[in-house]
N, C-alpha and C positions, 0 to 999 in steps of 0.2 A: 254187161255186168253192172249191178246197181251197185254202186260206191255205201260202204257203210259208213254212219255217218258216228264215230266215236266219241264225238265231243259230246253228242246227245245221250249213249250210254255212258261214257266218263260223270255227268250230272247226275243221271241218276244213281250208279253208285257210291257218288257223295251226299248225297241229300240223302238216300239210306243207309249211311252210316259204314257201307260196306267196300272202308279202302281198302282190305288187304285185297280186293278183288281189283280194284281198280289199278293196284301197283303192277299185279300178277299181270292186267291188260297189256299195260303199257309195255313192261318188261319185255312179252314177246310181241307185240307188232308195232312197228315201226311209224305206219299212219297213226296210230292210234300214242304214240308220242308227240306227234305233230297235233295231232289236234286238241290234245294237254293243253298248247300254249295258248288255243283259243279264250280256256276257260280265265285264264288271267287278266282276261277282260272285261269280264263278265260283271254285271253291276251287284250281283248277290255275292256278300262277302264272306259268306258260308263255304261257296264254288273257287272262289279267288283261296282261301285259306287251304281248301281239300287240293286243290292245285297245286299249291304250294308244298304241302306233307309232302303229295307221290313224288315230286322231282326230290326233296331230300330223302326220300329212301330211298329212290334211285343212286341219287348218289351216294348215301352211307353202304348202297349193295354193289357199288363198283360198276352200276349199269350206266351211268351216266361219263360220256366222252367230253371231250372239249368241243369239238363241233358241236354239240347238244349247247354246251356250256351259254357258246358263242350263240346260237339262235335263241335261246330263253332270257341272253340276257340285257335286251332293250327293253323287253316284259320287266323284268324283275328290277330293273329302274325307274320304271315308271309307277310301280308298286313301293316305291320308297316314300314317295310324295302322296298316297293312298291317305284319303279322310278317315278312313278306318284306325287306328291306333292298334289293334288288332292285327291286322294283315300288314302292318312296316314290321311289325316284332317279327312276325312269322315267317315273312320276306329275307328277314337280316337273317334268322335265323336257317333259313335257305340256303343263302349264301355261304354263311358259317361253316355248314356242309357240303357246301362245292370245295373251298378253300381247304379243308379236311382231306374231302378224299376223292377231289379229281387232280390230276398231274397237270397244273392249269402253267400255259406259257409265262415269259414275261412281260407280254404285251395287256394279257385279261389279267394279270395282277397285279399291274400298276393300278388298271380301268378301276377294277376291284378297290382299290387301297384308296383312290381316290373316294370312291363312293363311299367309303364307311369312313371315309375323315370326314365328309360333311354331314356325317348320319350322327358319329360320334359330336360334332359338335354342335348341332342344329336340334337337335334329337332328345327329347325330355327320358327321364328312366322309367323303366330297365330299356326299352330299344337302345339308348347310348350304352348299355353295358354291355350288351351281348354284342352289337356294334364294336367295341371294342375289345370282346375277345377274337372276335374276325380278322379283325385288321391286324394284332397284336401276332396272331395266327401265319400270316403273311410275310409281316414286319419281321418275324421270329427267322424264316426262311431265306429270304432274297435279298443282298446289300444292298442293291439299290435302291429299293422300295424300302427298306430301314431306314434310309440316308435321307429320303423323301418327310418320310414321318415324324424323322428329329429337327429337320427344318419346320416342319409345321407346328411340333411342339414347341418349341424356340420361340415361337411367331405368337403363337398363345399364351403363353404363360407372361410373355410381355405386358398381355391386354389387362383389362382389369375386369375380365366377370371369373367370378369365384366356380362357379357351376364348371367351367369350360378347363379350368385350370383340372379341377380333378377328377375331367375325362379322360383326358388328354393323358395325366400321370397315371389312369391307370391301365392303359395302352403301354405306357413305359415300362410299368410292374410286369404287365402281361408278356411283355417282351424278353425281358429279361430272365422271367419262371421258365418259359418255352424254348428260347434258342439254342441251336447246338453250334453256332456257327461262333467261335471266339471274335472274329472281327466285328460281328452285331454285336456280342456280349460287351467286347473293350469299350465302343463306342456309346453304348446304349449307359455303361457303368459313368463312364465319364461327363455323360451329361447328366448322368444322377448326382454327381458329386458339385458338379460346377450350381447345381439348385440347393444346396446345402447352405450358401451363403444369399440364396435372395431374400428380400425383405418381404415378403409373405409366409407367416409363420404355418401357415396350411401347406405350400409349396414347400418349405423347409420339413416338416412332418414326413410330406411323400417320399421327399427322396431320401429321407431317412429309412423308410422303412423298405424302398427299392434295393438302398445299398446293400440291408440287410439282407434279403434275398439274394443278392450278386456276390455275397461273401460266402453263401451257404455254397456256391458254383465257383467255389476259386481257381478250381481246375480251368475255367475258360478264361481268366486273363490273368495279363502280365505282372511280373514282378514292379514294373514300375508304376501300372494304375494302382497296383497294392499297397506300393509306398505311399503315393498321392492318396489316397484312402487313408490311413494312419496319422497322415501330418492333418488333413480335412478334418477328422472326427475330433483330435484331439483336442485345434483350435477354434469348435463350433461351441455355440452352448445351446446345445441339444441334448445336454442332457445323461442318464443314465443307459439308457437303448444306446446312447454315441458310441459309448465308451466301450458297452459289453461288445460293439461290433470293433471299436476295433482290436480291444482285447484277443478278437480270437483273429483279427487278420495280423496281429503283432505276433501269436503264437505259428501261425503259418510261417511267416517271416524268418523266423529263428527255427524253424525247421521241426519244429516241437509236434507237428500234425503236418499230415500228407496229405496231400489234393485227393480228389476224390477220382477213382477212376472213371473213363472214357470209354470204356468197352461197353459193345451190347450187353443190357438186363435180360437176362435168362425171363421166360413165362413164368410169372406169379400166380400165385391163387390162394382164395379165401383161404384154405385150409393149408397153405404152407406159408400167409402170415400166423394164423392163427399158431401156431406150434413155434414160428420165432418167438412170439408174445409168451408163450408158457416156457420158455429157453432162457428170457428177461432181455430179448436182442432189440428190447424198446429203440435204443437209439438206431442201429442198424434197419432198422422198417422205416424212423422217421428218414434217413440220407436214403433211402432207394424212393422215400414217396416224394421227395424233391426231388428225385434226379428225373423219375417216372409219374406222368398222370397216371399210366393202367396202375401201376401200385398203390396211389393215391385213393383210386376210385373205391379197389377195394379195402383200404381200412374205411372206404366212408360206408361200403356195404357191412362191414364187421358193424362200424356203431350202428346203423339202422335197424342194426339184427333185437332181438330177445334176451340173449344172452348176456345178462349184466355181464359179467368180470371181463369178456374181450368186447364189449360196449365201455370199457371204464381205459381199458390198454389201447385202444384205438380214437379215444376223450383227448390222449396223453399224447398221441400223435397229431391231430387235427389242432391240437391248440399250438402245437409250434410248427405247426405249418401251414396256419390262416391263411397266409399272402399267397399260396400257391393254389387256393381251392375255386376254381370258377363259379361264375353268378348260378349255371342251374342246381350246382353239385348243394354251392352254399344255402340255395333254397330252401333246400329238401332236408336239411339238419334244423332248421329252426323251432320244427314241433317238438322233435327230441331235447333240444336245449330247454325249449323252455319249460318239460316239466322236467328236466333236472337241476333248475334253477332252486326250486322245490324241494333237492333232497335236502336229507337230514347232515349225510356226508358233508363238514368244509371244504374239502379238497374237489372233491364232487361238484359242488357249488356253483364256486372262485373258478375252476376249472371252463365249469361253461358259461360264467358269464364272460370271463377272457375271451373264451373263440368267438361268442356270439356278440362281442365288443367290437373286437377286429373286424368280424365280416361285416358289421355293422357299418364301420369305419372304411371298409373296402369300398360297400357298395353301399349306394344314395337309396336304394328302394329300400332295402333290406336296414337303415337305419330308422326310416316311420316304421317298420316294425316293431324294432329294437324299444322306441319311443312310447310306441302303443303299450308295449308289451309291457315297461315299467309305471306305466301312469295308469292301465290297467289296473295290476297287481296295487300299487300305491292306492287307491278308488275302493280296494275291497276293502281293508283297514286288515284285513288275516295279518295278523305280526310275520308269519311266516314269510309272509307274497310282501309284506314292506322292507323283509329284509333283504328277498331276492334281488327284489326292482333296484334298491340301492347299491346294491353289490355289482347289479347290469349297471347302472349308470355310472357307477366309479369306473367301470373297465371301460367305458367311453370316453368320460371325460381326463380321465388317466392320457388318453391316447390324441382329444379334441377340446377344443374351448367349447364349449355351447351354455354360454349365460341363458338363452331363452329355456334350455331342459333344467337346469338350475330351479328359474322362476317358477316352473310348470311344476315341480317335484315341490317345491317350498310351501304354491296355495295348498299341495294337495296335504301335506304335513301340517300345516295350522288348523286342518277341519276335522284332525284327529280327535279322537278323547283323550286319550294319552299316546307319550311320545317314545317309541321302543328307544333300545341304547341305541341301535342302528342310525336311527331319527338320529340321535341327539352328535352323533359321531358324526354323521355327514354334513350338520351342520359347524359344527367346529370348526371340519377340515375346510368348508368353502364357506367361512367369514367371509375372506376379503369379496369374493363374488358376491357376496349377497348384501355386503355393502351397497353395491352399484345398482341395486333392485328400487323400485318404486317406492316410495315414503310410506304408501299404505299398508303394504305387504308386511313391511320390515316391523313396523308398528303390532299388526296383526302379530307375528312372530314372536316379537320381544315381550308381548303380555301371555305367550303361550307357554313359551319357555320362563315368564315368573310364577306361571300358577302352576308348573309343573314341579313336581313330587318323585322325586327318585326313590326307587324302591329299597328296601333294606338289604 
């Protein structure tokens, strides 16, 4: 009987475009699984990437075992260190979906957990981000492998690269949105709180905005991390955000508001938020898309819809619940945001610049965006798109230091003709930063703002 040889049909239907066929192969024959793994070797990074797809739809379709797991995954290590930048994303992201949805031991999920702390920390973005909702993935799941992570966090944030600190914290956020397991929640909340007092004011921001997501989940820890939370916030000076968190863990405390319950979330769907939102059960959809991603998923399909008015009720959910929305979900909102940056609506506005601040703030890729995307609009001179840009960049700097977006927003204001109120506002609020700016710029400024003419 002549052996067919599958890896040779597997390439050709990736090189024509034709995976659903190639999934369907794999799906039923068995050699033709095995010979998958060939193609992971393969020097064309077209064949290495189409490789990589069919084993994660294997696995998001439940066809993928842990034996499988276990023989793909020397391949898929070896694929991490890949020259491609290309095939590590797509790799991690492989993984992502093993971790997802194969019932993986705890021997391949320590291996696992390993591999995506060196991936998160060695790993320029978005691979460290998706990287880290893996591992976070994990971390969320198993004690031990949590106990692993916050030793390694510990270990990092001692160090002094900046980049690594808020990889690392945002594997801690991730853990904390994900787990159901109270004893990861206590411990994960605890060393959010114990970062609250280090001298890195970036590391202090994170776990600020960690606790705040671990208050939204009070139902998973104790009354005494709660206290220790309360007395933390009040003696930090972090601020307004401190306060409102512990504001509402003080309200817990005295019994004024009830944890949230524990039980399974019933099946959602678009059309039975859509009918909370016209009910005004706002708040009630925002606590099920925190307690639930599938809830979450769908208010992000409500805003992507057409439909202004539950595009505007699902605006209202996503901007208080940034911390919770993953790197690909948060992608996929940024075309929407930024022509609503553009509306005429304030509320409208303010609204998305907020979410598209935070996620900005979430994630490193998604903030050259964010970056682009006001120094863009600032470059047109439209008063409209100058006001936006500033509006985006207050809800950043509101949230981060970044003297360098300051400087970059300030040349692009002195090349104006004239200076909107917006201009003239922003400049007020960040005097003292622009103190700190170069002699020539500030020069350049200080003759723009004399020859400027305020309107009647």
């Amino acid at each position: 009987m002549i052996k067919v040889k599958y890896a040779e049909i597997l390439e050709e239907y990736i090189k024509g475009w034709r995976l659903r066929k190639a999934v369907e192969l794999v799906e039923s024959n068995r050699e033709a699984l095995l010979d998958l793994e060939k193609l992971l070797h393969h020097k064309d990074p077209l064949l290495k990437k189409g490789a990589l797809y069919i084993i994660k739809k294997l696995a998001s379709r439940g066809k993928l075992s842990l034996e499988d797991v276990k023989f793909f995954l020397p391949s898929l290590i070896d694929l991490l260190d890949d020259k491609e930048e290309s095939v590590v994303l797509q790799t991690v992201e492989t993984i992502n979906a093993i971790i997802t949805f194969v019932e993986l031991d705890e021997k391949t999920s320590e291996e696992l957990s390993s591999l995506l702390m060196k991936t998160v920390e060695n790993k320029p973005v978005p691979i460290n981000e998706y990287a880290a909702e893996g591992l976070a993935a994990i971390g969320a799941k198993i004690l031990t492998v949590a106990r692993k992570i916050f030793s390694w966090i510990r270990a990092i944030i001692r160090g002094s690269s900046e980049d690594k600190k808020v990889a690392v914290l945002r594997v801690l956020r991730e853990m904390v949105a994900r787990t159901k397991n109270p004893q990861i929640m206590e411990e994960a909340f605890n060393l959010a709180l114990d970062l609250l007092n280090n001298e890195d004011p970036i590391v202090r921001r994170a776990a600020l905005r960690i606790v705040e997501v671990a208050v939204d989940r009070n139902e998973l820890l104790s009354r005494a991390s709660l206290e220790r939370a309360s007395k933390e916030l009040s003696s930090s000076s972090l601020g307004k955000k401190a306060m409102e968190a512990k504001e509402r863990i003080d309200e817990y405390l005295r019994g004024e508001t009830k944890p949230a319950s524990v039980e399974e979330l019933p099946e959602y769907s678009v059309g039975m938020i859509k009918k909370m939102f016209e009910r005004e059960q706002h708040p009630a959809v925002l606590e099920l898309a925190r307690r639930d991603y599938g809830v979450l998923k769908l208010v992000i399909k409500i805003f992507l819809s057409e439909d202004l008015l539950t595009k505007l009720d699902a605006l209202w959910v996503l901007s208080n619940a940034a911390g919770y929305i993953k790197r690909d979900d948060a992608e996929k909102l940024i075309p929407q945001l930024r022509e609503l940056l553009l509306h005429d609506n304030p509320w409208i506005k303010s609204t998305s610049a907020k979410l598209f601040g935070e996620l900005a703030v979430n994630y490193s890729s998604l903030m050259d965006e964010a970056i682009r995307t006001i120094l863009e609009y600032l470059e047109s001179k439209d008063p409209k798109k100058v006001g936006a840009a500033l509006e985006l960049a207050e809800a950043i700097l509101s949230r981060v230091e970044n003297l360098g977006l300051i400087e970059e927003i300030v040349r692009r204001l002195v090349e104006m003709d004239r200076l909107t109120p917006e201009a003239l506002e922003f400049i007020k609020k960040h005097e003292r930063e622009i103190e700190d700016l170069e002699p020539e710029l500030k020069k350049r400024l200080t003759m723009k703002l004399a020859s400027f003419i305020a309107p009647p």
